[in-house]
C-alpha positions as CSV (number, residue, x, y, z in Angstrom):
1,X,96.9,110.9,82.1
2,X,94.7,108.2,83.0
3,X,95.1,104.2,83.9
4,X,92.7,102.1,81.7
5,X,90.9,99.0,82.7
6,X,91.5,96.3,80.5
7,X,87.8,96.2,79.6
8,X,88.6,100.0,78.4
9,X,91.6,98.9,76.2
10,X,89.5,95.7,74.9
11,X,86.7,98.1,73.3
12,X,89.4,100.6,71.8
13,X,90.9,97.7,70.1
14,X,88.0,96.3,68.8
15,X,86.5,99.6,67.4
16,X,90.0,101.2,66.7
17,X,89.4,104.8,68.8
18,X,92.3,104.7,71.2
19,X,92.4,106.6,74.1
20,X,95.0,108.1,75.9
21,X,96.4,107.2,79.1
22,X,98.2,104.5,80.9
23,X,97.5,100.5,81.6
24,X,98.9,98.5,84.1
25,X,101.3,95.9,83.2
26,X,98.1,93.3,84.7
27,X,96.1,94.6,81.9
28,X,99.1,94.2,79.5
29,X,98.7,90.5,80.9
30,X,95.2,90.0,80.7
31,X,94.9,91.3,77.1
32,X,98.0,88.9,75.6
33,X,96.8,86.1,77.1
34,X,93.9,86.1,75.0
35,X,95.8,86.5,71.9
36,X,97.1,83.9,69.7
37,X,100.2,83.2,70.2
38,X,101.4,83.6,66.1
39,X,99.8,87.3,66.9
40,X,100.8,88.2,70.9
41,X,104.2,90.1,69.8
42,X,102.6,92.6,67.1
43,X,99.9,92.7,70.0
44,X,102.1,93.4,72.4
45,X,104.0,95.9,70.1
46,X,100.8,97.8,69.4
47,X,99.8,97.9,73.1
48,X,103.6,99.0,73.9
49,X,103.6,102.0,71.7
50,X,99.6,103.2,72.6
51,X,100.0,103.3,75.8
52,X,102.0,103.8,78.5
53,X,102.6,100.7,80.5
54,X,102.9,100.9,84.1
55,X,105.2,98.2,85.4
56,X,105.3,96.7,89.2
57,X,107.6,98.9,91.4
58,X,107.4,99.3,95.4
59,X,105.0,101.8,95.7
60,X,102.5,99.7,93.9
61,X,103.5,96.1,95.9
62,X,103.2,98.4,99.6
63,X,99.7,99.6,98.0
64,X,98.5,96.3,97.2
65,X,99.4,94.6,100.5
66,X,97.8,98.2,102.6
67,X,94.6,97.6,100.9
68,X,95.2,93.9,101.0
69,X,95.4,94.0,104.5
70,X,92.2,96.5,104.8
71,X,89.9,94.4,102.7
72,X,90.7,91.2,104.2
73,X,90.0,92.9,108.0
74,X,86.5,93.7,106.3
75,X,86.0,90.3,105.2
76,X,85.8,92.3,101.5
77,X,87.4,89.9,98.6
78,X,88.3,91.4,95.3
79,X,90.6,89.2,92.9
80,X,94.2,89.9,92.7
81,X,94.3,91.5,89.3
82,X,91.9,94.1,90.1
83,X,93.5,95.0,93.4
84,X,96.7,95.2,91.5
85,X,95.0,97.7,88.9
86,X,93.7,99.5,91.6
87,X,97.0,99.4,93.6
88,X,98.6,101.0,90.3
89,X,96.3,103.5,90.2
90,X,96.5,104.9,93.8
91,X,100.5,104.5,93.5
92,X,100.4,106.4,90.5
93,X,98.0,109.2,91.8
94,X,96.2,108.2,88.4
95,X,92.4,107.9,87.7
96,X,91.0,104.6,87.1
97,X,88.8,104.5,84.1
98,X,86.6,101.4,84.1
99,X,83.2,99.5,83.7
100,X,83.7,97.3,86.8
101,X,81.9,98.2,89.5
102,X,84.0,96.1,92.0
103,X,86.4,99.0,92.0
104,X,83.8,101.7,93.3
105,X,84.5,99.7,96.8
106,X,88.1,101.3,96.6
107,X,86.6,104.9,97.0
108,X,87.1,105.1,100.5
109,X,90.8,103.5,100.3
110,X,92.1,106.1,98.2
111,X,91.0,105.6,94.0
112,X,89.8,107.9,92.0
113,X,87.2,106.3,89.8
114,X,86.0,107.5,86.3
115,X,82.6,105.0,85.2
116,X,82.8,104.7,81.5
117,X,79.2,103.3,80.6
């Protein structure tokens, strides 16, 4: 199995051709809150039974705050979701399957990375 992106799980809903894996319960996030609220439960619903959602646990919080801790020592910045998606990932021992080339920059602390162009 794989973690999805949300830019991943935005496509297959727009064009309908799911993909298996997982998503992170950021992308579960970022996904409803760009759905009407009359339509965010059957969203949520849908998303809930094609996928499986990853939820925050404390393997994923002690990931976050080692690569955190990393980045900021760098003076690297990535935004809190994406470090969470990527912190999911590692956790997870998942691949990452995304667009965003931010997260190539999480190579060398551990993600494995699958570019979907």
């Amino acid at each position: 199995m794989k973690l999805l992106d949300t830019s991943i799980v935005i496509e297959q809903l727009k064009t309908g051709m799911y993909r298996h894996g997982a998503i992170s319960f950021i992308t579960l996030i970022e996904i409803l809150r760009g759905v009407p609220v009359e339509k965010r439960e059957a969203v949520k619903k849908h998303l809930e039974k094609s996928y499986t959602i990853i939820h925050l646990n404390n393997e994923i919080i002690l990931e976050y705050c080692e690569i955190y801790d990393k980045l900021r020592k760098t003076g690297e910045i990535l935004n809190d979701a994406d470090l969470l998606i990527a912190a999911t990932a590692i956790a997870s021992n998942l691949t990452l399957v995304s667009r965003d080339k931010d997260f190539e920059r999480l190579l060398k602390h551990g993600l494995k990375l699958e570019s979907s162009l």
